[in-house]
C-alpha positions in Angstrom: 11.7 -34.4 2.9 11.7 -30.9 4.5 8.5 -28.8 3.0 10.2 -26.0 1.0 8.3 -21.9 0.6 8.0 -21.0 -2.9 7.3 -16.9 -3.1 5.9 -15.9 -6.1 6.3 -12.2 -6.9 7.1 -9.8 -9.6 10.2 -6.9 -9.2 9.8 -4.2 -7.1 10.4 -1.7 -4.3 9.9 -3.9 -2.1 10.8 -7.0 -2.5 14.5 -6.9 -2.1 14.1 -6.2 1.5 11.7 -9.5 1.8 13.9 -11.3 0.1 16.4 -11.0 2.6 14.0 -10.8 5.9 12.1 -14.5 4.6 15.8 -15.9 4.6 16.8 -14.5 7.5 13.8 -15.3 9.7 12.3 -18.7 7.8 13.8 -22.0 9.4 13.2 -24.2 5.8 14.3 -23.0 2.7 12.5 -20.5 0.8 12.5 -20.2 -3.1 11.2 -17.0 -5.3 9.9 -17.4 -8.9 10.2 -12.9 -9.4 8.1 -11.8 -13.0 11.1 -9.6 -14.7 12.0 -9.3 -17.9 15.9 -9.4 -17.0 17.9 -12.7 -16.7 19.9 -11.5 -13.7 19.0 -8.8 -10.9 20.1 -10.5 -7.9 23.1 -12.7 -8.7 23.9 -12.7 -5.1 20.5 -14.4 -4.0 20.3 -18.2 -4.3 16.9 -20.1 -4.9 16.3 -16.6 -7.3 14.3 -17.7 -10.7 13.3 -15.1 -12.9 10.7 -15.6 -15.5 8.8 -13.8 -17.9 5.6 -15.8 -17.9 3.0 -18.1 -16.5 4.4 -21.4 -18.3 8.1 -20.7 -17.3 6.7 -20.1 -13.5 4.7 -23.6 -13.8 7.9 -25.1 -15.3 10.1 -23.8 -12.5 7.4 -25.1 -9.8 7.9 -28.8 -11.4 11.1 -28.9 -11.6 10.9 -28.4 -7.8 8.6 -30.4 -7.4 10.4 -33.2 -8.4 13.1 -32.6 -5.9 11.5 -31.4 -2.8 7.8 -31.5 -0.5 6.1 -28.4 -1.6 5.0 -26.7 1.6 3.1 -22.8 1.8 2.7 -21.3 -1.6 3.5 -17.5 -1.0 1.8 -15.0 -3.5 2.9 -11.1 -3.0 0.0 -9.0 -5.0 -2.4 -11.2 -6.9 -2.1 -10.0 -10.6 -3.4 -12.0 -13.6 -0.2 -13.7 -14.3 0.4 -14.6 -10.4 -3.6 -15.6 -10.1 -3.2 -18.0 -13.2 0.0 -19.7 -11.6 -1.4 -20.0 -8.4 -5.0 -21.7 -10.1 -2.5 -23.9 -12.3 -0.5 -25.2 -9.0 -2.3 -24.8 -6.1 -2.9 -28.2 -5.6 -0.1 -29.1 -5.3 1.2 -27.2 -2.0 0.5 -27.9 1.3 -0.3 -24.7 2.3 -1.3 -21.4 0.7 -0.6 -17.4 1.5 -2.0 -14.5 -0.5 0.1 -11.2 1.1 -2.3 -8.4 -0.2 -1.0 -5.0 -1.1 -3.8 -3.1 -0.5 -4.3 -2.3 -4.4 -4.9 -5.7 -5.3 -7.8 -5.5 -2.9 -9.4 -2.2 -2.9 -8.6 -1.0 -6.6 -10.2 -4.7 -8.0 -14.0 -5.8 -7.8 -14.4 -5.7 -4.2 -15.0 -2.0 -3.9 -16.9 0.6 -6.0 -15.6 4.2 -6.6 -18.2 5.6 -3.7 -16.7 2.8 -1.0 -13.3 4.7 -1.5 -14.0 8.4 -2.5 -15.8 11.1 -1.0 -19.0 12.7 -2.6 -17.5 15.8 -4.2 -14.1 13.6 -5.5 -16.4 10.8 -7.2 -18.4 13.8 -8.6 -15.4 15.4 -9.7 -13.7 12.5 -10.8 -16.9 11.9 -13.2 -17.7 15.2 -14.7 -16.0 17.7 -17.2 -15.9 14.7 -20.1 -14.2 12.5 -17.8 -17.0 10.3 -18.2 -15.1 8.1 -21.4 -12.1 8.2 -19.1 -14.1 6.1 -16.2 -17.1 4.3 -17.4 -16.3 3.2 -20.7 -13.1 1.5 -19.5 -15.3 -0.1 -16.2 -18.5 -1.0 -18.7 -16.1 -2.6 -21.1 -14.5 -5.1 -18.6 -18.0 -6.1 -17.5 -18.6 -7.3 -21.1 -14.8 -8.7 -21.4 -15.7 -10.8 -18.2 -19.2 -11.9 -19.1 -17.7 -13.0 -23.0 -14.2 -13.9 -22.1 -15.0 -15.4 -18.3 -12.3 -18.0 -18.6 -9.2 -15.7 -18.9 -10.3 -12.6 -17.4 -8.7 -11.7 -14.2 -12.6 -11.2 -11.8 -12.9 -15.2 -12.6 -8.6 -15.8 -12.1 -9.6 -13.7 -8.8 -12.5 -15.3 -7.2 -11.5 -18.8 -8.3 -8.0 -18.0 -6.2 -9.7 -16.2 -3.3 -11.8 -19.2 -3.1 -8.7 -21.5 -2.9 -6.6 -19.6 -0.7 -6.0 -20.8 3.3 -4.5 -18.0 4.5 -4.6 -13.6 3.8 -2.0 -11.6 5.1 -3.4 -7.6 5.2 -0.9 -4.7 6.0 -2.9 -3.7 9.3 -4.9 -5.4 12.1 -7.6 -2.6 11.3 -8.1 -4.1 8.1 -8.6 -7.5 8.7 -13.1 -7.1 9.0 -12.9 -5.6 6.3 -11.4 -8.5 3.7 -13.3 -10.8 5.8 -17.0 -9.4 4.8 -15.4 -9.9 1.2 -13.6 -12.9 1.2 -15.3 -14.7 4.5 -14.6 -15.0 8.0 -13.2 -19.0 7.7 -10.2 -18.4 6.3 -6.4 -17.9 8.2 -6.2 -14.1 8.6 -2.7 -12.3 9.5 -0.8 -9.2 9.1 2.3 -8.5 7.6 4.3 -5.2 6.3 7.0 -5.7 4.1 10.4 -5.4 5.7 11.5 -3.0 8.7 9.8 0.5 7.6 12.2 2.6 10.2 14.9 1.7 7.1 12.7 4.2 5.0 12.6 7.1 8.2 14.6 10.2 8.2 17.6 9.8 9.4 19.4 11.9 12.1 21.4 14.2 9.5 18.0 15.6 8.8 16.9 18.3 11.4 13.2 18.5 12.3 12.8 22.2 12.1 9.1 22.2 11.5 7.5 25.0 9.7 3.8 25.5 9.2 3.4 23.9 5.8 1.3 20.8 4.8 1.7 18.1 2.8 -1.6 17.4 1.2 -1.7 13.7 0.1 0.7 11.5 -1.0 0.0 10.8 -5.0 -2.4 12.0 -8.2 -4.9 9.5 -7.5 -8.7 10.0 -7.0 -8.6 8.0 -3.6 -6.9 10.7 -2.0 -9.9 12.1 -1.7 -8.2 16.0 -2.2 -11.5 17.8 -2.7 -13.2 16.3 0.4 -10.7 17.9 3.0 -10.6 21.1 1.2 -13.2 22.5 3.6 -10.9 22.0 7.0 -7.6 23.5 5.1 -9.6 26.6 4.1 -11.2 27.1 7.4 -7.8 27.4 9.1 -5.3 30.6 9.4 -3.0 28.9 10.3 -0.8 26.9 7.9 2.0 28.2 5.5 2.5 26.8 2.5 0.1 23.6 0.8 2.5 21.4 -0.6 0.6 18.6 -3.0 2.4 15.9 -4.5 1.4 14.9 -7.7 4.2 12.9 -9.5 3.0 9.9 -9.9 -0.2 8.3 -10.5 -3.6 9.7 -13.0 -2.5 12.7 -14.9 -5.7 13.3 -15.8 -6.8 14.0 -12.0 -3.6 15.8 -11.5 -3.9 18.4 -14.3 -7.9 18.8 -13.4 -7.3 19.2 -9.7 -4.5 21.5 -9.9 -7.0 24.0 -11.8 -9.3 23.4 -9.1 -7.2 24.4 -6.4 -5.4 27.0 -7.7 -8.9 28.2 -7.9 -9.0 28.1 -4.2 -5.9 28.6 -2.6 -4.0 30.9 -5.7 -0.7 31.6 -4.0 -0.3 29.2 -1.4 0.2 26.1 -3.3 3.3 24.3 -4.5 2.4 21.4 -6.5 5.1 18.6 -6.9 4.6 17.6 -9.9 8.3 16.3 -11.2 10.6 13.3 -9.7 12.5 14.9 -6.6 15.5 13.6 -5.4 15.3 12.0 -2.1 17.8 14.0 -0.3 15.7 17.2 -1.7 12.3 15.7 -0.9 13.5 14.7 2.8 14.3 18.4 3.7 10.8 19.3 2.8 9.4 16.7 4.9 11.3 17.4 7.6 10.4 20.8 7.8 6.6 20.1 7.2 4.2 20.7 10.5 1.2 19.2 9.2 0.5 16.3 6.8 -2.9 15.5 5.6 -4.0 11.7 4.7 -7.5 12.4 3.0 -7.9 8.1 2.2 -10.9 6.2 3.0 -8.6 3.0 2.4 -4.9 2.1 3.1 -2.9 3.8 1.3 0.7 6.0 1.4 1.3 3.9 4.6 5.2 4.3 4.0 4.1 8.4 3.3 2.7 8.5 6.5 5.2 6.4 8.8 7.7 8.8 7.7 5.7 12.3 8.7 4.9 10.4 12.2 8.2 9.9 13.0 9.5 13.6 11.9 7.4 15.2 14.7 4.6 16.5 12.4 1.4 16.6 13.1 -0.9 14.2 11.3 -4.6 14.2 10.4 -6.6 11.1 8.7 -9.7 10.7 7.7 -11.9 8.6 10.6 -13.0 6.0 7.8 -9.1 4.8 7.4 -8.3 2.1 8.9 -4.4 3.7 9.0 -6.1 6.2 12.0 -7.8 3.7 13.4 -4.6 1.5 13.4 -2.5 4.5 14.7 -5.6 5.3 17.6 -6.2 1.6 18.9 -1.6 1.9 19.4 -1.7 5.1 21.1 0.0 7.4 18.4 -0.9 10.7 18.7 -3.0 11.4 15.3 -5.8 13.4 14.4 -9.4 13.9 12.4 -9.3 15.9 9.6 -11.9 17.9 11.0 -10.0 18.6 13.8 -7.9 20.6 11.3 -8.8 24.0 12.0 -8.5 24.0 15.6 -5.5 21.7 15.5 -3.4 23.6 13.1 -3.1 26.5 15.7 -0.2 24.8 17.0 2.5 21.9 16.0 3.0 19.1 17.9 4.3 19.3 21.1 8.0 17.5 21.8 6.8 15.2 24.0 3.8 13.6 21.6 6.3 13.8 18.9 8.6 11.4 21.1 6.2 8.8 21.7 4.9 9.0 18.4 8.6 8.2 17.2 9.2 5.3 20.2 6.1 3.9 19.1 6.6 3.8 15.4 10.0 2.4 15.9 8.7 -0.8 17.9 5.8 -1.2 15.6 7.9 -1.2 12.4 11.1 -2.8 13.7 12.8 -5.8 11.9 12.4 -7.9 15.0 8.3 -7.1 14.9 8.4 -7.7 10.5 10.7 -10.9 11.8 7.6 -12.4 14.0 4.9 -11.9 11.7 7.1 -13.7 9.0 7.3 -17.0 11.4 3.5 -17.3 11.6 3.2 -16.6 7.7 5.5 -19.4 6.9 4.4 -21.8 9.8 1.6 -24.0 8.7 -2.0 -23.4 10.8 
């Protein structure tokens, strides 16, 4: 019998665009066992089972089973329910592929709040009674895992880490870095889910750039807003400081906006609502300067897209995004170089290879290769 793929996965964002770039590009069949609460979503996709927990999953994997050689195991984001499936049935693959997310590595046991923040965000993050909000919650999952060990996810996680052949990271730059975690024996590759120039601006939107900057890409603490502060204020240069804030700790966003306003008073605009992507696309279009303030991958999408408008872009040098961006000639900056750099936008020509370059590194036919070694036993 041919060896079958079985992706396990839960709905989301991304994964309609996998689903159709794994058929596309696999040679053997590939079936998907999605975590939804719906019956239906893609009636149009066959070898599509939807399930709403761990036992229906296993059931789905027997059945099979019974009818086909169980080849690579694919798991997209290892989350409790995902790492009990894949601890239940392991065994009984061939082959098996953990594609990481990025949160289901940094934001789990691996990495402590002053691995991914900066000194005056993890002090800021832990003062003005925020202290129940961040401790408590940590202290009380060290006692859950010590009492409960069994079913918590840190044992799920290093029992399926342990098991696991292969580990697919977003970028190359991050590959040492889940190796010191996980160890350097295991199968490492890269893969980035579907063809990201889908999610560019298109040519209807004119890249009239302005000097405002887009400060981050969420509410979360690993943005890291308070530790670039210093380079924004030092320049006279910019125009507006745009800060998303939509989605993610409300908490942090509430607390930081009081900071900041603080600050800067009348230069800010926070976003703080759902925009419409048609509305949102004009201000990023029109941005000169976006700042990615992350220690650890993150907003990769967020930053593809202000690449390829022709802004300029700064990074912090612990983010293995820069370093990803430097070691494939894009034309990216330091954060620190943001008071000298903010003088003037990027030229045309930079911004032309920056866009040529993010176009062959995000194609469908590059997304199409990495798939091939992903679902090609080592």
């Amino acid at each position: 019998m041919v060896p079958i793929n079985v992706h396990i996965m839960h709905e989301d964002k991304f994964i309609d665009n996998a689903l159709d770039l794994f058929n596309k590009n696999s040679q053997i069949d590939n079936y998907y066992i999605i975590f939804h609460e719906a019956v239906e979503v893609r009636p149009d996709l066959k070898r599509v089972f939807y399930v709403n927990d761990v036992k229906s999953a296993s059931k789905v994997i027997d059945g099979l089973e019974l009818r086909n050689k169980l080849g690579n195991i694919i798991i997209h984001f290892f989350d409790l329910n995902k790492l009990i499936l894949f601890n239940i049935v392991s065994d009984k693959f061939d082959r098996s592929v953990f594609i990481s997310w990025g949160g289901d590595f940094y934001n789990r046991s691996n990495f402590k709040i002053y691995d991914i923040c900066g000194f005056k965000t993890c002090l800021f993050y832990l003062k003005r009674e925020l202290v129940k909000d961040f401790l408590v919650p940590w202290a009380l999952r060290d006692i859950y895992h010590g009492l409960f060990k069994q079913s918590g996810y840190h044992y799920q996680y290093q029992k399926a880490i342990r098991d696991v052949d292969c580990i697919c990271t977003i970028l190359d730059t991050e590959i040492e870095l889940y190796k010191k975690k996980f160890g350097p024996t295991k199968e490492y590759l890269t893969f980035s889910y579907g063809d990201f120039t889908k999610f560019i601006l298109n040519d209807e939107v004119r890249f009239e750039k302005n000097r405002n900057v887009i400060f981050g890409n969420s509410a979360t603490v690993t943005n890291n807003h308070l530790d670039a502060i210093k380079y924004i204020r030092d320049s006279n240069s910019v125009g507006k400081i745009i800060i998303p804030l939509s989605y993610g700790d409300k908490i942090y966003a509430k607390l930081l906006m009081g900071k900041l306003l603080n600050i800067f008073n009348d230069k800010l605009e926070f976003l703080t609502d759902y925009i419409e992507k048609k509305k949102y696309n004009k201000i990023i279009s029109k941005a000169g300067f976006f700042i990615f303030n992350n220690y650890r991958q993150q907003g990769l999408g967020n930053a593809i897209t202000a690449i390829h408008s022709g802004a300029k872009v700064f990074f912090s040098e612990k983010s293995p995004v820069y370093r990803y961006f430097k070691n494939n000639n894009l034309h990216v900056y330091k954060i620190s170089d943001f008071p000298s750099e903010s003088k003037h936008l990027l030229e045309d020509d930079k911004a032309r290879i920056n866009r040529e370059l993010i176009e062959k590194l995000f194609s469908e036919s590059t997304v199409s290769e990495k798939i091939k070694h992903i679902v090609t036993a080592s």
